[in-house]
C-alpha positions as CSV (number, residue, x, y, z in Angstrom):
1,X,19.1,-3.7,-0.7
2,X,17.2,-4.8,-3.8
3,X,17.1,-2.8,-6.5
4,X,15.6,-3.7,-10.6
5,X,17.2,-1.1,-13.0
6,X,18.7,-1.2,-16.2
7,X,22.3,-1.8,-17.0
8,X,24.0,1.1,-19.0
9,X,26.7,0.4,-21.9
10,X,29.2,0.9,-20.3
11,X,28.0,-1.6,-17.7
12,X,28.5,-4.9,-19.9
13,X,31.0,-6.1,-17.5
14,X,28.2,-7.1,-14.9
15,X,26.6,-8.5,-17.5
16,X,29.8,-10.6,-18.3
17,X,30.5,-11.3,-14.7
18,X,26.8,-12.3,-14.0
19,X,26.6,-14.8,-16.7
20,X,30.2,-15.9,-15.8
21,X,28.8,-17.0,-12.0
22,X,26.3,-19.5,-13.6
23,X,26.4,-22.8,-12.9
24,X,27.6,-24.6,-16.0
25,X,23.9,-26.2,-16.2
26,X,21.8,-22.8,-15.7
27,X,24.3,-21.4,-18.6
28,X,23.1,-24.4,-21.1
29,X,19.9,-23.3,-20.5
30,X,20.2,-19.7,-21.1
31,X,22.6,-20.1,-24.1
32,X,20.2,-23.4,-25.1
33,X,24.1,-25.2,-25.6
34,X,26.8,-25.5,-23.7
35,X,29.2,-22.0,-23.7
36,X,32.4,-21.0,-22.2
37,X,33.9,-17.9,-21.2
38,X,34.8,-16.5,-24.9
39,X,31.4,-16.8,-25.8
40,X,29.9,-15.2,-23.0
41,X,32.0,-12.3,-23.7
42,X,31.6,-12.2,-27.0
43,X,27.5,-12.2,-26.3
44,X,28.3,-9.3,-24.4
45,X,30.6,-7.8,-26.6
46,X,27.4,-7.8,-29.1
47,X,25.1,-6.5,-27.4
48,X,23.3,-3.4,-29.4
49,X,21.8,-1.3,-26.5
50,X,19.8,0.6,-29.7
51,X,17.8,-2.7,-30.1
52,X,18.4,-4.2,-26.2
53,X,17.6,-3.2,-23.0
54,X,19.3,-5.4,-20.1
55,X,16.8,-5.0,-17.0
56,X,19.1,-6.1,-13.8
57,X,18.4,-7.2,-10.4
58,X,20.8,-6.3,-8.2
59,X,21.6,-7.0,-4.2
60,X,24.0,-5.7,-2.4
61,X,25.2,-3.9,-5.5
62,X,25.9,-6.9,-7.2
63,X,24.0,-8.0,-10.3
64,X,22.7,-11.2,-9.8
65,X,20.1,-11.4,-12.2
66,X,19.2,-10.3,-15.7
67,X,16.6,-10.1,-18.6
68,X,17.5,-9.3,-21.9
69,X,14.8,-7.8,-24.2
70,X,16.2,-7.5,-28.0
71,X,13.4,-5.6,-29.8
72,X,12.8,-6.4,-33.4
73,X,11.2,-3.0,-35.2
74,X,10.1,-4.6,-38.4
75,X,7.5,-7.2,-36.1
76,X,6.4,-4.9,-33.1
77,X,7.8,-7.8,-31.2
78,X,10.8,-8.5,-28.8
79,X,12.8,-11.5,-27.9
80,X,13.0,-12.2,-24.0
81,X,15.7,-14.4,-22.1
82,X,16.1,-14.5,-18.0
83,X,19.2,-15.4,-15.9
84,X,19.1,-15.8,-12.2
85,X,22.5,-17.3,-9.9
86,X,21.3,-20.3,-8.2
87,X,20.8,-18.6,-4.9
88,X,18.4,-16.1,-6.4
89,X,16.4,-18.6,-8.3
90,X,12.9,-19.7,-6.7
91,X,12.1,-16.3,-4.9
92,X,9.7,-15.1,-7.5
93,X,12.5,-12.6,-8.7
94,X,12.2,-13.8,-12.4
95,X,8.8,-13.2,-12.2
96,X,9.3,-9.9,-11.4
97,X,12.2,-9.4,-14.4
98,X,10.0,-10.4,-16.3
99,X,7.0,-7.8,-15.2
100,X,9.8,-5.0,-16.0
101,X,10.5,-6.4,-18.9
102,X,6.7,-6.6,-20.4
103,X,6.3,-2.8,-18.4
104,X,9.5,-1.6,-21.4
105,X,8.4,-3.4,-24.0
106,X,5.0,-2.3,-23.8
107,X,5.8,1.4,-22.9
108,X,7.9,0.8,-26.7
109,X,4.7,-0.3,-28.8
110,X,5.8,-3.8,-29.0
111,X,3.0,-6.2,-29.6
112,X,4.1,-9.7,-28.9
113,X,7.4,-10.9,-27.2
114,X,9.2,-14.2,-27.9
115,X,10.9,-16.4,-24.8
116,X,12.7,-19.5,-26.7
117,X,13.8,-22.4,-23.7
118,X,15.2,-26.2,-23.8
119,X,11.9,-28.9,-22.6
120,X,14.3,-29.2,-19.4
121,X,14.1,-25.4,-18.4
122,X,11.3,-26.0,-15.8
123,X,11.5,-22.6,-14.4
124,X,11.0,-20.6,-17.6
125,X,8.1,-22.6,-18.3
126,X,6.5,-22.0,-15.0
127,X,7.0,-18.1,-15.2
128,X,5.1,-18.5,-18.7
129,X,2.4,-19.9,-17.7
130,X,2.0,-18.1,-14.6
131,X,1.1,-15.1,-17.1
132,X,-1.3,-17.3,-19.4
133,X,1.5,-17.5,-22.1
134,X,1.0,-20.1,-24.3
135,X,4.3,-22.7,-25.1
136,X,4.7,-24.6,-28.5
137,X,7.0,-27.1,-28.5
138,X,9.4,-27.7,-31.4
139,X,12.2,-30.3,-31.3
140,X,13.7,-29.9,-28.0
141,X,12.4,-26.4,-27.1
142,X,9.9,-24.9,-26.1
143,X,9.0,-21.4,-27.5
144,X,6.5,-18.9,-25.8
145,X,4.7,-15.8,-27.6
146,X,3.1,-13.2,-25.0
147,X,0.8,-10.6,-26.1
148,X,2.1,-7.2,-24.6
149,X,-0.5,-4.7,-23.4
150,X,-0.7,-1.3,-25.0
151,X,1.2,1.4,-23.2
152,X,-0.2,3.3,-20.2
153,X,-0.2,6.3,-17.9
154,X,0.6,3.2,-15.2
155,X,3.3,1.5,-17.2
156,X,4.8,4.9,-18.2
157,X,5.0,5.9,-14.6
158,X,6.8,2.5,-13.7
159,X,9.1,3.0,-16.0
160,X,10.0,6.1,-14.5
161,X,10.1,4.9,-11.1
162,X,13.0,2.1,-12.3
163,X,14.8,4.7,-13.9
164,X,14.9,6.5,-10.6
165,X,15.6,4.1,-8.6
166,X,17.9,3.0,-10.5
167,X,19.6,6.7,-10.8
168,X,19.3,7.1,-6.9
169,X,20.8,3.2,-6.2
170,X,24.0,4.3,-8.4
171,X,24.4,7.2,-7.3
172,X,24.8,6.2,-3.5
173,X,27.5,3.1,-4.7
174,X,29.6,5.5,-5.9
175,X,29.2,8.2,-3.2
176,X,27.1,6.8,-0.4
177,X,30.7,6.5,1.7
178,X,30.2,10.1,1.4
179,X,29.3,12.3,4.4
180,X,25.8,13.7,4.1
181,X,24.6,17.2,2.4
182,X,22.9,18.3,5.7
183,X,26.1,17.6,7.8
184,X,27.7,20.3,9.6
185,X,31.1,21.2,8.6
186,X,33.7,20.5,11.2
187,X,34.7,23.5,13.0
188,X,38.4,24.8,13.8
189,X,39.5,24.8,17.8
């Protein structure tokens, strides 16, 4: 089952072990250099979940994609970066982390939100302009700014329905081996 929901805390280690499971190539262009175990732990050592939300994309319980949305308070804005394992990439799934992440950074008043990608990173580029964002390029990157709708009753409400989901998808991996509620209890011969 697929499910998009946010990664808790306490839940860095999928982070970790997502990122880990990138191809050394699809790392470079997340990190925009080349980075090693230690530094992907230590990225995910630092994340501040006051200032970051980490939207996931999980199948089969596993996390298998991620977007990272750091918010910046003093600019109304928000820096954006996606990761997707190889298998998962082309389906039109970072497309759709990306729509979460634009639905939470609106519902939080930000204004504008920054995705920074090397000239190679084809795939970022493509989800940009698939949502009219505009790319300047500087050196070897290129650097998108999107303009984030205000806040409404309908990005509110999907908000609400991740978090649910979300809420409901946990809930049955830790106890969906679990007999159901509405099952009888076994009787005694």
């Amino acid at each position: 089952m697929r499910v998009f929901r946010k990664i808790l805390p306490f839940e860095t280690w999928r982070l970790s072990e997502h990122l880990l499971r990138l191809s050394p190539e699809d790392r470079r262009l997340r990190f925009l250099a080349e980075v090693g175990e230690a530094a992907i732990a230590e990225h995910c050592r630092g994340i501040d979940f006051m200032r970051t939300v980490v939207i996931g994309f999980f199948e089969a319980g596993v996390l298998r994609g991620a977007a990272e949305l750091h918010f910046d308070r003093a600019a109304s804005g928000a820096e954006l970066a996606i990761t997707l394992e190889g298998d998962w990439q082309d389906r039109h799934i970072g497309t759709e982390l990306l729509g979460h992440a634009i639905t939470i950074a609106e519902n939080r008043g930000v204004r504008t939100m920054a995705m920074l990608c090397l000239l190679d990173n084809r795939r970022m580029q493509h989800i940009v302009r698939k949502l009219d964002g505009r790319l300047e390029i500087v050196d070897d990157q290129a650097e998108a700014r999107l303009k984030v709708p205000r806040p409404t009753q309908q990005s509110l409400w999907e908000e609400a329905a991740m978090e649910g989901l979300g809420l409901i998808s946990g809930w049955l991996e830790v106890f969906g081996s679990a007999a159901p509620i509405d099952a009888a209890p076994a009787r005694a011969a």
